[in-house]
C-alpha positions as a LaTeX table, in Angstrom:
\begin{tabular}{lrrr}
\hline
Residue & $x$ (\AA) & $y$ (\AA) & $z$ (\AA) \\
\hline
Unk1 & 0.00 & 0.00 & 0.00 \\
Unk2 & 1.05 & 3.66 & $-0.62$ \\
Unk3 & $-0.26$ & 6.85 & 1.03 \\
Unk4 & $-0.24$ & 9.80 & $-1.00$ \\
Unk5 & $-1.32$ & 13.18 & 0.25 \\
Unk6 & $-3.77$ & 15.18 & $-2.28$ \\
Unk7 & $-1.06$ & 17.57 & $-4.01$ \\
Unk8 & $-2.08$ & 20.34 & $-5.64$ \\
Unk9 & $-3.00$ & 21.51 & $-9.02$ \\
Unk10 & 0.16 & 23.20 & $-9.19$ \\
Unk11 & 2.50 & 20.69 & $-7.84$ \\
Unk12 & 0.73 & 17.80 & $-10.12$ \\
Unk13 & 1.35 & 20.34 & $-12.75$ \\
Unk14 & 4.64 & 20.75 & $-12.03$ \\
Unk15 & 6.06 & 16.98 & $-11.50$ \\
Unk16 & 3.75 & 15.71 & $-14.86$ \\
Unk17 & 5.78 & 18.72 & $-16.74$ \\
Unk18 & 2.73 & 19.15 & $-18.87$ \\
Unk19 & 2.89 & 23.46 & $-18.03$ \\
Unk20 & 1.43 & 25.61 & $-20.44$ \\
Unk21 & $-0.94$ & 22.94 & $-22.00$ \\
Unk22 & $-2.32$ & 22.37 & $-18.79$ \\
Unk23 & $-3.16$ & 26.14 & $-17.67$ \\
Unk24 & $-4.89$ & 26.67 & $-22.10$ \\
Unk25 & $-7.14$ & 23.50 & $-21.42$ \\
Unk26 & $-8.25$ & 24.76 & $-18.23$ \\
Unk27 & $-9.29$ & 28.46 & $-19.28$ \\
Unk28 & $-11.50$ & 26.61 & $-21.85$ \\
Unk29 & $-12.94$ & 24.29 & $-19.56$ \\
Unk30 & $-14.01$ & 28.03 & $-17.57$ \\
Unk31 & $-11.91$ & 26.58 & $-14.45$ \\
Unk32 & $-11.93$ & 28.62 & $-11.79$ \\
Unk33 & $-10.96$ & 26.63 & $-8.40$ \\
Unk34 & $-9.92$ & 27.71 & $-4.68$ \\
Unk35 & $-8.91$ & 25.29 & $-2.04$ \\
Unk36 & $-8.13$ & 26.45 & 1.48 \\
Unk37 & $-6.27$ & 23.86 & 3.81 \\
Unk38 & $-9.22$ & 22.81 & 5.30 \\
Unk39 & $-10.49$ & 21.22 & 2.11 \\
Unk40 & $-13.21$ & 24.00 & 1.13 \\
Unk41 & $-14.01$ & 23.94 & $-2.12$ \\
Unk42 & $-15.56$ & 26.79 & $-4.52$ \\
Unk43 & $-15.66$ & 26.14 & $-8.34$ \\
Unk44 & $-17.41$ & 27.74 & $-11.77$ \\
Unk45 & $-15.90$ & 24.93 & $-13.75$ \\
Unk46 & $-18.42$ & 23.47 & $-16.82$ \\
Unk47 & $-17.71$ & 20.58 & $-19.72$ \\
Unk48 & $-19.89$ & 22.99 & $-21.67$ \\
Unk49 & $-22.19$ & 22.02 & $-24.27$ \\
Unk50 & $-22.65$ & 18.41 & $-23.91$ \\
Unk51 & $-22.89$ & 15.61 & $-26.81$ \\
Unk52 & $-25.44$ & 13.02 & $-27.49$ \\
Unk53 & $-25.05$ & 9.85 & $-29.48$ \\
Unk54 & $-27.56$ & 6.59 & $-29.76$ \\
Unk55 & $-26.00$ & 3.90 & $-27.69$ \\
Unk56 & $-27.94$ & 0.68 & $-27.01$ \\
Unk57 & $-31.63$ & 1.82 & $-25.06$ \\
Unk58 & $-30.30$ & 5.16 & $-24.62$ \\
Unk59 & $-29.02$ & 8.55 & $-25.68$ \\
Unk60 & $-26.18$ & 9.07 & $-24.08$ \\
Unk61 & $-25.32$ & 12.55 & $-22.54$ \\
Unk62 & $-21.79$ & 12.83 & $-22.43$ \\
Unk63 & $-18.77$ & 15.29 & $-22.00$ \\
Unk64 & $-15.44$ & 15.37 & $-24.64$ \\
Unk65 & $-12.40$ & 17.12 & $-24.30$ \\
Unk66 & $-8.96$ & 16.14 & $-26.33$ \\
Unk67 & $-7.12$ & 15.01 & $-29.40$ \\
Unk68 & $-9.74$ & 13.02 & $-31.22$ \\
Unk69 & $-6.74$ & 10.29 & $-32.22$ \\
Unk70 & $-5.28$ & 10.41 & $-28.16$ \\
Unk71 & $-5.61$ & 7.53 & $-26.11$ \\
Unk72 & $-9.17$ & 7.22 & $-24.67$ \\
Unk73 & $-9.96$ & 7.61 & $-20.81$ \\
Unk74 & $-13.36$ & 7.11 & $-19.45$ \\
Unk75 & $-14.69$ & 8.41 & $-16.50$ \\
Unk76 & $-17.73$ & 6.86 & $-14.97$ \\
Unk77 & $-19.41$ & 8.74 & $-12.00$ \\
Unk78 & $-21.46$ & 7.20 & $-9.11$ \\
Unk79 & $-24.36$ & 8.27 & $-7.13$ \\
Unk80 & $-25.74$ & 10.80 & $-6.00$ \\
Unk81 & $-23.17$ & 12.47 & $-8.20$ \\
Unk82 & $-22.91$ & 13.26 & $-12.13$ \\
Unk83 & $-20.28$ & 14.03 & $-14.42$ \\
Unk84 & $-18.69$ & 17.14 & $-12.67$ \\
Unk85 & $-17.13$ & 14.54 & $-10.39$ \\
Unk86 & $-14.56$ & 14.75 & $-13.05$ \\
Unk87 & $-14.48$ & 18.06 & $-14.04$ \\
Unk88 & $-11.55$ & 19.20 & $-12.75$ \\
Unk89 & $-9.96$ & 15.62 & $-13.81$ \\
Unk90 & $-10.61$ & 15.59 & $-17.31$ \\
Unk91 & $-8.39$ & 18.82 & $-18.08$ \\
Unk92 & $-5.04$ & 17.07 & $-16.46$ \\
Unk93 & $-5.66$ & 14.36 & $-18.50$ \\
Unk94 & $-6.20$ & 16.53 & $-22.24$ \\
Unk95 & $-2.77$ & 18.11 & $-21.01$ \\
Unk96 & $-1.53$ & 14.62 & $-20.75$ \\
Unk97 & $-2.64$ & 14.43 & $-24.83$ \\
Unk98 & $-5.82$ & 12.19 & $-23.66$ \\
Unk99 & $-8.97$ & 11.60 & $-25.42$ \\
Unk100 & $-11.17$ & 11.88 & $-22.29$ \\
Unk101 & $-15.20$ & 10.87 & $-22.80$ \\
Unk102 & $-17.44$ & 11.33 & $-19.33$ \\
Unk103 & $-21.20$ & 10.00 & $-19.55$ \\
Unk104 & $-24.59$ & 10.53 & $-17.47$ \\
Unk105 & $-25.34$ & 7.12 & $-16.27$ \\
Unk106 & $-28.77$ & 6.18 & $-17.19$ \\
Unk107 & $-30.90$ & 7.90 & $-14.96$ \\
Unk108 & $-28.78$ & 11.15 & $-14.66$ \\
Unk109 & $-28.65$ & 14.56 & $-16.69$ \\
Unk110 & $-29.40$ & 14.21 & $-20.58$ \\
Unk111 & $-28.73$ & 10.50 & $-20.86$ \\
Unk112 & $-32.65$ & 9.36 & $-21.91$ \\
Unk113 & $-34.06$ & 6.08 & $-23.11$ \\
Unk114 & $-34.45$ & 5.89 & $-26.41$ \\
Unk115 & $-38.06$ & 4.05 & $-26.05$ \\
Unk116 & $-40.88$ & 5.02 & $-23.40$ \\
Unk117 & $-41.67$ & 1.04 & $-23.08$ \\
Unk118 & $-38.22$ & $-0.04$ & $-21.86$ \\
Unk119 & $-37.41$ & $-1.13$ & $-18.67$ \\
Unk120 & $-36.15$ & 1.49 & $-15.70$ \\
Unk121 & $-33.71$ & $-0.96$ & $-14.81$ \\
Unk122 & $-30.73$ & $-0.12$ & $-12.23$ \\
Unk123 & $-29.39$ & $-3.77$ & $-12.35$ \\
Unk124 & $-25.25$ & $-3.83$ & $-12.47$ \\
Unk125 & $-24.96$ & $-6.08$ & $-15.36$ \\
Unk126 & $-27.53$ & $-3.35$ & $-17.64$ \\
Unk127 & $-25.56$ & $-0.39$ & $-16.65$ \\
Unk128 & $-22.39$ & $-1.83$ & $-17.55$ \\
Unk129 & $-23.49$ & $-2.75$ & $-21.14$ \\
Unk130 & $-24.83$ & 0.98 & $-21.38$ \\
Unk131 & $-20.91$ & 1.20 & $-21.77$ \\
Unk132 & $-19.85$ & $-1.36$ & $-23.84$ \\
Unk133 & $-22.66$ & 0.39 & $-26.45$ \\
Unk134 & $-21.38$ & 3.56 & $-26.01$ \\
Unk135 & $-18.00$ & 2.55 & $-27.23$ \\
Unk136 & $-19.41$ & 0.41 & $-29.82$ \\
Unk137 & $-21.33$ & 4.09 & $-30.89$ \\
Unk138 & $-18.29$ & 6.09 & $-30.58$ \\
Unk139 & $-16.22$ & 3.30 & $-32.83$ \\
Unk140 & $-13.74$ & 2.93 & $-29.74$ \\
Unk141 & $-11.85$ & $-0.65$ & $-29.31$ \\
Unk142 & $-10.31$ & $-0.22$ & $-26.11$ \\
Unk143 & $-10.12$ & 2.77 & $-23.07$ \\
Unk144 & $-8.65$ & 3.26 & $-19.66$ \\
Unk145 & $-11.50$ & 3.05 & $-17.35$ \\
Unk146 & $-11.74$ & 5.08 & $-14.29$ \\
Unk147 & $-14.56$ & 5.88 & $-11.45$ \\
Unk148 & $-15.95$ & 5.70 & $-7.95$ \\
Unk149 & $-19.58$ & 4.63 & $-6.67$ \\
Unk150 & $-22.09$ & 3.25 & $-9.62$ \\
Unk151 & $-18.90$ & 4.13 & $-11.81$ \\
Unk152 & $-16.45$ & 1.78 & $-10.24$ \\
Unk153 & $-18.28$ & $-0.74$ & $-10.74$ \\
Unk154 & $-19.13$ & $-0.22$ & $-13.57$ \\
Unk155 & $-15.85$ & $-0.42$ & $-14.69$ \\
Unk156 & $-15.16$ & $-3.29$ & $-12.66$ \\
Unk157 & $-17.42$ & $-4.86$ & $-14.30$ \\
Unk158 & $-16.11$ & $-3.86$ & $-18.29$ \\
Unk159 & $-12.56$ & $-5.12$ & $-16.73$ \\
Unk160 & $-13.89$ & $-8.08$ & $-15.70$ \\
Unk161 & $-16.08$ & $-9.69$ & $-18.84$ \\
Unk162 & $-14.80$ & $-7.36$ & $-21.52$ \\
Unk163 & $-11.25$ & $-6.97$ & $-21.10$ \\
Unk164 & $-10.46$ & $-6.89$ & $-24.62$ \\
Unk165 & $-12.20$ & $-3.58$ & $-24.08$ \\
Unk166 & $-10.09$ & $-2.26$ & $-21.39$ \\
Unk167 & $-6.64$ & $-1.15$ & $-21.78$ \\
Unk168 & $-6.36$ & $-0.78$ & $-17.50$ \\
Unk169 & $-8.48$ & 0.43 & $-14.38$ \\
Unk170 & $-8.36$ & 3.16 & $-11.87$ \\
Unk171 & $-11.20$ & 2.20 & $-9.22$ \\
Unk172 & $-12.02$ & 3.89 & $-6.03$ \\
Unk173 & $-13.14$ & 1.23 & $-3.38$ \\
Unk174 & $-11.71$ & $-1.55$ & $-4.63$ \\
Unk175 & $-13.46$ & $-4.40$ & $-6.16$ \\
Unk176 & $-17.36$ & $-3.63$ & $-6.60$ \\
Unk177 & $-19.00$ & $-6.23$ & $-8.27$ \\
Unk178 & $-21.89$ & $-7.52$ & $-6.39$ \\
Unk179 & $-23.32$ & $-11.08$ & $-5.27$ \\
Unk180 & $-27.35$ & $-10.76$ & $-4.35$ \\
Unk181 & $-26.97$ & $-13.88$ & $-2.89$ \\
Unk182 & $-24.49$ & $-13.12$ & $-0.91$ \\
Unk183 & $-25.73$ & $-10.01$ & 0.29 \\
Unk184 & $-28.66$ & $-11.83$ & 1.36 \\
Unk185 & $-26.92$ & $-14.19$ & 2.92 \\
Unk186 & $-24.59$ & $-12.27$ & 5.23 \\
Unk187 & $-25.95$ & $-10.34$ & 8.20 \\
Unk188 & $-23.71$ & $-7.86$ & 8.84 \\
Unk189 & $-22.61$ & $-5.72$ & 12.24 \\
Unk190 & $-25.37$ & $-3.38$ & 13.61 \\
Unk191 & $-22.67$ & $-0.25$ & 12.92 \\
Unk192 & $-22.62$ & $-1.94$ & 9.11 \\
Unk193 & $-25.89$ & $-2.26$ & 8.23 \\
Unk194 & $-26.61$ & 1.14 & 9.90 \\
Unk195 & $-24.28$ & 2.56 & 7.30 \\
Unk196 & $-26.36$ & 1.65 & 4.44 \\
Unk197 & $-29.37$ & 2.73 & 5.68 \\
Unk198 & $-30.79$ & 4.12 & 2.49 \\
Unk199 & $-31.01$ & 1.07 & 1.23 \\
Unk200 & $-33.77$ & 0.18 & 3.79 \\
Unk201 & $-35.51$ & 3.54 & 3.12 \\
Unk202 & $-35.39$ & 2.59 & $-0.38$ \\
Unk203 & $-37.20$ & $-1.15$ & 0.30 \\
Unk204 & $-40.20$ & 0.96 & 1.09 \\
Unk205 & $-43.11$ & 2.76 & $-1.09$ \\
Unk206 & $-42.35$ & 5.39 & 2.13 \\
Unk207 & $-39.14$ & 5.76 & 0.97 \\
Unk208 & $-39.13$ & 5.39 & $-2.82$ \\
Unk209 & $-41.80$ & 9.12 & $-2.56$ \\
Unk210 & $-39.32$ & 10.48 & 0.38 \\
Unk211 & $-36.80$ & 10.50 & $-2.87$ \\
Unk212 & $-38.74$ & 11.67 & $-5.09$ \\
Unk213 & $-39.92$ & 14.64 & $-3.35$ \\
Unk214 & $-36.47$ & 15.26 & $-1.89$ \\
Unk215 & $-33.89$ & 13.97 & $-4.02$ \\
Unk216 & $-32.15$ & 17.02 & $-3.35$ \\
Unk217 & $-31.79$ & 17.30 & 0.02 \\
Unk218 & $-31.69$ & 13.69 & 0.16 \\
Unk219 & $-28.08$ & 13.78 & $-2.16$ \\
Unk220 & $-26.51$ & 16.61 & 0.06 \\
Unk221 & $-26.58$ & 14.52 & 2.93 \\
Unk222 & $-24.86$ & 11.41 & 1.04 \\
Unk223 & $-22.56$ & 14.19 & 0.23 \\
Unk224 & $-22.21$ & 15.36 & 3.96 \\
Unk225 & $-22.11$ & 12.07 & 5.32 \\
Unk226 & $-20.04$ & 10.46 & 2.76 \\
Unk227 & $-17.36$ & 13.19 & 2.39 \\
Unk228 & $-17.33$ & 14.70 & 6.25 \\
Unk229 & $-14.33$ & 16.79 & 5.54 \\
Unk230 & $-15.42$ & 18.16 & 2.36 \\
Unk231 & $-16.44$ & 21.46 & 2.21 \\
Unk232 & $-18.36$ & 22.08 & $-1.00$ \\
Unk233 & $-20.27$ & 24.78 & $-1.77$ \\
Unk234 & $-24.19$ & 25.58 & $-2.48$ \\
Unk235 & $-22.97$ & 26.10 & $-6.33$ \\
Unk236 & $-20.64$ & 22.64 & $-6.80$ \\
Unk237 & $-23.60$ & 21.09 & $-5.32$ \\
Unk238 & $-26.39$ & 22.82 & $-7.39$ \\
Unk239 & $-24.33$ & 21.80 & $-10.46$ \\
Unk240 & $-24.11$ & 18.58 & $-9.77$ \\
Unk241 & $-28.07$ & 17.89 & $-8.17$ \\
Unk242 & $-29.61$ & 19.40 & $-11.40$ \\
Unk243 & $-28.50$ & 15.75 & $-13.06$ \\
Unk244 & $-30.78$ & 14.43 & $-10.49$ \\
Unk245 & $-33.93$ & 15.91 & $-11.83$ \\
Unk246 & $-33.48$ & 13.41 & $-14.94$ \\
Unk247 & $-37.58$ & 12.01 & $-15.26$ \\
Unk248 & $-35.94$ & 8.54 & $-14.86$ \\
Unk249 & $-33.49$ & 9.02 & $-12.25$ \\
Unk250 & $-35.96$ & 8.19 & $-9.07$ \\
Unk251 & $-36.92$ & 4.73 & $-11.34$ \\
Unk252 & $-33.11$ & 3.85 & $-11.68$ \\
Unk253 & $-32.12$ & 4.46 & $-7.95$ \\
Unk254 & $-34.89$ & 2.60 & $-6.37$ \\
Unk255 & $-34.27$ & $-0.40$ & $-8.71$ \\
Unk256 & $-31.15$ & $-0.85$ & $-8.41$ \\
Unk257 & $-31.33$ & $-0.50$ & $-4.39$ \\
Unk258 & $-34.16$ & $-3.25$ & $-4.60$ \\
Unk259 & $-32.43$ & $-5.36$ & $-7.24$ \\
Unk260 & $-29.01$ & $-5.67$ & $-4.49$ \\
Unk261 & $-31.25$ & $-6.23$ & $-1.79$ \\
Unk262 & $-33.33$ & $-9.15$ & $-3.81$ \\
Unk263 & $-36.30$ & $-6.98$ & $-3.73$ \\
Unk264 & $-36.71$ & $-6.68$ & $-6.78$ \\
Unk265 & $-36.55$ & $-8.30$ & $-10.18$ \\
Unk266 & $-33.79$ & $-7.88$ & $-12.91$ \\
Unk267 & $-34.41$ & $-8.79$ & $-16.48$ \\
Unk268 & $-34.28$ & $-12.25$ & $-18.21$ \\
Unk269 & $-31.48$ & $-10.79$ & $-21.06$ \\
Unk270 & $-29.07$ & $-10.28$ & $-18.04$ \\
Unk271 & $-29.50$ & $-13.36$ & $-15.98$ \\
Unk272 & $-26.25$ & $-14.96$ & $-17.84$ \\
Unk273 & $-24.45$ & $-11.69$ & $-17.05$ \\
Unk274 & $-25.32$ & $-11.94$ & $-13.60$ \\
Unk275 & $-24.76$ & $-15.21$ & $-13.15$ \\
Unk276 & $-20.89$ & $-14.71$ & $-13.87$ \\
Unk277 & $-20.36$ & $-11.66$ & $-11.84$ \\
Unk278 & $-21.80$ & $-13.74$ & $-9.11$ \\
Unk279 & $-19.37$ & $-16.31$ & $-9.36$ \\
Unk280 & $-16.64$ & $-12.91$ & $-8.58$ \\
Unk281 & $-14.53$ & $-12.56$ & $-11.76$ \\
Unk282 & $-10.83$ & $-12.15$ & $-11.45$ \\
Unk283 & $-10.09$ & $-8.91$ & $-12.97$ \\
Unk284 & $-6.47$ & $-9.28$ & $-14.86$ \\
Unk285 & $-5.94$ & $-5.63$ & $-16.71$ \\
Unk286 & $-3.34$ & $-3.62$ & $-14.88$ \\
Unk287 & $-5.46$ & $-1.77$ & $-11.93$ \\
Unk288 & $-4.85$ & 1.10 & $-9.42$ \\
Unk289 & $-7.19$ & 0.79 & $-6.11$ \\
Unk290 & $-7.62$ & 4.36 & $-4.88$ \\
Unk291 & $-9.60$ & 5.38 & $-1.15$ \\
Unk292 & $-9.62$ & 8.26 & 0.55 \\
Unk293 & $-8.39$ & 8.69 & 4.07 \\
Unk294 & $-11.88$ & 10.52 & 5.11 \\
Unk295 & $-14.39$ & 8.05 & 3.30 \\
Unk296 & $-17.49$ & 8.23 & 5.17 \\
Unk297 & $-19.58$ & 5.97 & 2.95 \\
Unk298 & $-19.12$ & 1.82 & 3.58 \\
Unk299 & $-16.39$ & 0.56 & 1.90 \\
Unk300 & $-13.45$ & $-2.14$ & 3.08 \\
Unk301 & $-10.62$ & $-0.43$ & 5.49 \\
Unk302 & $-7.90$ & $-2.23$ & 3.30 \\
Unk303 & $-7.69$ & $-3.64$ & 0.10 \\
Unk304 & $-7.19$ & $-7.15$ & 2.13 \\
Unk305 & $-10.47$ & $-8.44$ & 1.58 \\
Unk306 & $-10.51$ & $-8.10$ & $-2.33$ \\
Unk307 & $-6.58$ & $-7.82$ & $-3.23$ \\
Unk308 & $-6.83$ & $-11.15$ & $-4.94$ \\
Unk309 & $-9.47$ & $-9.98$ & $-7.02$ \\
Unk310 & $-6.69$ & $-8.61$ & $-9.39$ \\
Unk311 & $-4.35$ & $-10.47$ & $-11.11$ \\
Unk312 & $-2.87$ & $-8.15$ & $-12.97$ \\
Unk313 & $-0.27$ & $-5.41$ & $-12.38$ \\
Unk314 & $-1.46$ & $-3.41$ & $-9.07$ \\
Unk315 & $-1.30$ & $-0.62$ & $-6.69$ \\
Unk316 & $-3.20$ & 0.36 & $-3.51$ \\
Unk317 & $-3.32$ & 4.55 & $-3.00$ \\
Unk318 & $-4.92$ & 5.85 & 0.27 \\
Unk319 & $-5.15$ & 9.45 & $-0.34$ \\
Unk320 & $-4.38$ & 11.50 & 2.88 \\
Unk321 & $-5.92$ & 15.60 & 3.38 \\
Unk322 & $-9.56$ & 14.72 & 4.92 \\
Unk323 & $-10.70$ & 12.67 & 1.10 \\
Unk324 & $-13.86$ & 11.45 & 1.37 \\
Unk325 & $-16.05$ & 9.23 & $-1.07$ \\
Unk326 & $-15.90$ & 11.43 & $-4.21$ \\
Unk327 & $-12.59$ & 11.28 & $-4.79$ \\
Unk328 & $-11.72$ & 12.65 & $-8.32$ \\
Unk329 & $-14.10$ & 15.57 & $-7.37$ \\
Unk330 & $-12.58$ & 15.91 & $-3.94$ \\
Unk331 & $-8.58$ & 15.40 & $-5.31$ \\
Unk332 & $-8.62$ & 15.81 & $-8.84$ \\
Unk333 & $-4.80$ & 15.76 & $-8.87$ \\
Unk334 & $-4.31$ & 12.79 & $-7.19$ \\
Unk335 & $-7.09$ & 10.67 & $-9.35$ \\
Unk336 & $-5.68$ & 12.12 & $-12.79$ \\
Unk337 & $-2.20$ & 10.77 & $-11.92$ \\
Unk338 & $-3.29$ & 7.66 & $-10.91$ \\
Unk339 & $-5.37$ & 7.47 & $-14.68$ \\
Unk340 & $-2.34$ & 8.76 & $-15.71$ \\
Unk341 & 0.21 & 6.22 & $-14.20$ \\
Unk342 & $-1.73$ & 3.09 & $-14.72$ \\
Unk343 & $-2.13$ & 3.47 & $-18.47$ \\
Unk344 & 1.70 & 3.76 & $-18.77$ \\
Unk345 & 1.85 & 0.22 & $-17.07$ \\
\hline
\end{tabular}
């Protein structure tokens, strides 16, 4: 394991040597970032107009910046978050001569269904081939893969069954992939199930309206709780919670909260899927595990318990300065170098 602390923009700057290129990108991204010691962070930062393509059952919102022949990088967000999780991320990476692609999950900002009959389905295996179509769309082979949240595992997941598709991994948390039946089958601590007590207010018809009447207010407390040292502002967090107000996003959440919890039913098409993530696929591409040293949301306090999940070439980064569970968002720096570093493996 190695501890990094969360450097700055200036010293990542500095030690990548990528200078002037760096300081261009980020005037046209409209960066405009302040961090105090204490972790407060104020930012005007946008991806700007975003880009829509046909990709499977949806169209896909998504962000590019870079060289349209660069290597490709995507960035997969979680939840209750959206794609300015890697907002700050994306323009260290285009100095780095990246091709960087960042897309609304289903459910979030201007990703849509393509049909009104489909399906509001939150299930692992669906989200992940969301992906896989959107590089089939966008004519990529093969990308770096990088995220926290819904997005790790996500990616987890392409590393795992499609690693033709996956040139390496950069995943907050660790290995993600879930087992229903093992979730149902382990009780866990009172202090762990506690933690994950959305998941309960999501089993019931109580809590599925509580969201959608306050899915606001209901994200800035996952934000509060699950990044206690983070100090965003009321505009990084408007930014973000308009994605929320997606007309599907209340559908996806609740399903896919019911569908971990056996509470609900996935679809037929992804029972083969599922049935292989269950058995926990070894994920070989060269990986980076990154946490945070502040992570208030559950997540393993090593990488002991899934270490052997990766084969491949590896490296375990706890990121010191008060880091909570959005990490790129939280220490940009530190989560572009590690994009940066595990591609070169």
């Amino acid at each position: 394991m190695t501890t990094h602390p969360n450097p700055s923009r200036r010293g990542f700057l500095s030690a990548t040597a990528i200078g002037l290129g760096a300081v261009a990108e980020l005037a046209l991204m409209g960066a405009a970032r302040a961090q105090t010691p204490q972790g407060s962070t104020s930012s005007t930062a946008s991806f700007g107009a975003l880009r829509q393509i046909d990709a499977g059952l949806l169209n896909v919102g998504y962000a590019e910046v870079g060289p349209a022949n660069g290597p490709v990088v995507v960035l997969l967000h979680g939840w209750p978050y959206d794609i300015h999780s890697f907002v700050e991320v994306a323009p260290l990476l285009v100095a780095a001569g990246y091709r960087v692609i960042v897309p609304h999950l289903r459910g979030h900002g201007s990703t849509r269904f393509l049909s009104k009959d489909t399906f509001r389905n939150g299930q692992q295996a669906a989200v992940a081939l969301d992906i896989i179509a959107l590089l089939d769309a966008l004519k990529i082979r093969k990308a770096v893969f990088a995220g926290f949240d819904w997005g790790a595992r996500t990616a987890d997941i392409v590393a795992a069954l499609w690693p033709e598709r996956c040139e390496a991994l950069v995943s907050v948390s660790g290995y993600l992939i879930g087992n229903r039946e093992a979730i149902k089958a382990t009780a866990l601590p009172p202090a762990a199930e506690y933690a994950w007590w959305y998941q309960f207010y999501f089993a019931t018809d109580h809590g599925r309206a509580g969201y959608e009447q306050n899915r606001h207010e209901f994200a800035k407390l996952i934000w509060r709780t699950a990044s206690p040292k983070w100090a965003f502002d009321d505009a990084v967090f408007a930014r973000s919670a308009a994605s929320l107000d997606n007309p599907d996003h209340v559908d996806i959440v609740i399903h896919n909260y019911r569908w971990r919890q056996s509470l609900a039913d996935g679809e037929r098409v992804y029972d083969d899927l599922e049935r292989r993530l269950a058995t926990g696929p070894v994920i070989a591409v060269p990986t980076i595990v990154l946490e945070g040293d502040a992570n208030g949301a559950p997540h393993a306090t090593s990488d002991a318990p899934f270490r052997k999940k990766f084969s491949g070439k590896y490296d375990y980064r706890v990121i010191s300065g008060g880091i909570g569970h959005n990490l790129p968002q939280e220490a940009p720096g530190a989560f572009a170098q590690a994009v940066i570093d595990v591609a070169r493996a």
